[in-house]
Steps between C-alpha positions, in 0.01 A plus 500: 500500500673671245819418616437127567401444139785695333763261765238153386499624155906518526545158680262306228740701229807337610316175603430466135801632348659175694230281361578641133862408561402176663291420191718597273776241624243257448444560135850489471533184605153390289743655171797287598285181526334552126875561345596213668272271357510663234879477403475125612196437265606688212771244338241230438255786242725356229387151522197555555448706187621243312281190603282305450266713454683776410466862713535842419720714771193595631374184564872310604523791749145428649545170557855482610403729797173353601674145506823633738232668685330216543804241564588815744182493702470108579350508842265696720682767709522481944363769652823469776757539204378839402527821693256701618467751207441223246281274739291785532516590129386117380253497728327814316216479291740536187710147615862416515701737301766438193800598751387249783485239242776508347714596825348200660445280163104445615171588408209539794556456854379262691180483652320760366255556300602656168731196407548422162802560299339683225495827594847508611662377229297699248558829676916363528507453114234781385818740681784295344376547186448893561854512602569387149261775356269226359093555583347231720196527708300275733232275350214308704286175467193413623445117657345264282188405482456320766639811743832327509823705491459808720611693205858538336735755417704500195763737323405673166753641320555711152650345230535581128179727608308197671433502875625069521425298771711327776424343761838475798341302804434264231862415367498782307231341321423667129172452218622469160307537188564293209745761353680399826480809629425565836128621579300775556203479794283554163623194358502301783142569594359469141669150433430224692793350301755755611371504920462056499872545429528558891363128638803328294717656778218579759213212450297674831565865390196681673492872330287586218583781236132627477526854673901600566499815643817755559411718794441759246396852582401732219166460649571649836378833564724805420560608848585115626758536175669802633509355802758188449675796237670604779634167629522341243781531231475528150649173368350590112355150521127607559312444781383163446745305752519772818908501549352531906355167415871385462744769674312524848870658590426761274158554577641603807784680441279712283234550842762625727574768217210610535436483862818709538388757286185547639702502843715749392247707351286498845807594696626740308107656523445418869903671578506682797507894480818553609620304200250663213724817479857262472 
């Protein structure tokens, strides 16, 4: 028995060790997507900045990606263009990923269930903007009031020491306050002035700013904490917008390290004794 697990424990090693590789191509390619967009968005920051209404470069940059993501990701995505990896990955709990969406310019597949485009193309520009070293995390709405909605994902991100508002499956879609500024969730939910601003460009807009929530999770336990630690990198953006959330690729890149470890470590335990004096 002894021997069979050291020779399993060897075989899952270099099973892995392939699957790091194999994930680590696909990251790749999820890096040369973002710099792509992002060297084709980039040229129009300047206009933007300048008006009407005037942005910061914090702001230009926001919206500049989140409307070429959005003119990028027109159309839901065929299950039969994709290949198997990335079928399989969009059909995951965690949805179509930034690199099938912009390889494919889509934004949910077809027939099933989890759908809507804002997931994707908050995750696509919540990376896009980390690639630029600018904070952004994932934002969420409720339905309205009359249960309408199924909930809504926008893009926060810090500016001039303000976590601002954007909105990409909605045309890049921005709150301003009367400084012209773009919002904060705060603002937004304590003015009705500041949210109405939304019907002038979507009259049936069915998400209500009474309870966003960030997937936070200071208030897990200490041991579910340490936990993601070791999957999980630290991005020095907090842990309000889960970067597994958005980089499933990474999430498992950062699994099969483990798993190889710990399949090293058994084999190297369970060698057989002919080896142990080597």
């Amino acid at each position: 028995m002894r021997t069979v697990g050291f020779y399993t424990a060897g075989i899952g090693f270099f099973v892995l060790l392939y699957c790091c590789v194999f994930f680590t191509g696909r990251i790749r390619e999820r890096v040369v997507l973002l710099d792509a967009l992002i060297a084709g968005a980039m040229p129009a920051v300047d206009a933007v900045m300048q008006g009407p209404p005037s942005s910061t470069h914090g702001e230009a940059t926001a919206i500049v990606l989140a409307r070429a993501i959005y003119d990028r990701m027109h159309a839901p995505l065929d299950p039969d263009d994709l290949d198997m990896y990335e079928r399989l990955e969009s059909m995951s709990p965690l949805n179509v990923s930034a690199a099938t969406a912009l390889k494919h310019g889509g934004f949910g597949l077809k027939g099933h269930s989890r759908y809507g485009p804002c997931t994707t193309m908050s995750r696509t520009l919540i990376l896009a903007l980390r690639r630029l070293k600018m904070q952004a995390r994932a934002l969420y709405l409720e339905p309205d009031e009359r249960g309408l909605g199924g909930g809504h994902q926008l893009v926060e991100f810090l500016d001039e020491g303000m976590w601002k508002v954007i909105a990409p499956s909605d045309n890049a879609f921005v709150w301003r306050t009367r400084q012209g500024r773009v919002a904060t969730a705060a603002e937004i939910a304590a003015s009705e002035e500041i949210f109405s601003q939304v019907y002038e460009s979507f009259p049936h807009y069915t998400y209500l700013f009474h309870r966003p929530t960030r997937l936070s999770l200071p208030d897990a336990p200490a041991w579910v904490q340490s936990l993601l630690a070791l999957v999980l990198p630290n991005n020095g953006y907090g842990p309000e917008a889960p970067i597994f959330f958005h980089s499933p690729r990474g999430l498992m890149l950062r699994l099969c390290l483990v798993l190889a470890s710990l399949c090293a470590g058994v084999a190297i335990w369970l060698r057989p004794r002919r080896y142990q004096g080597e």
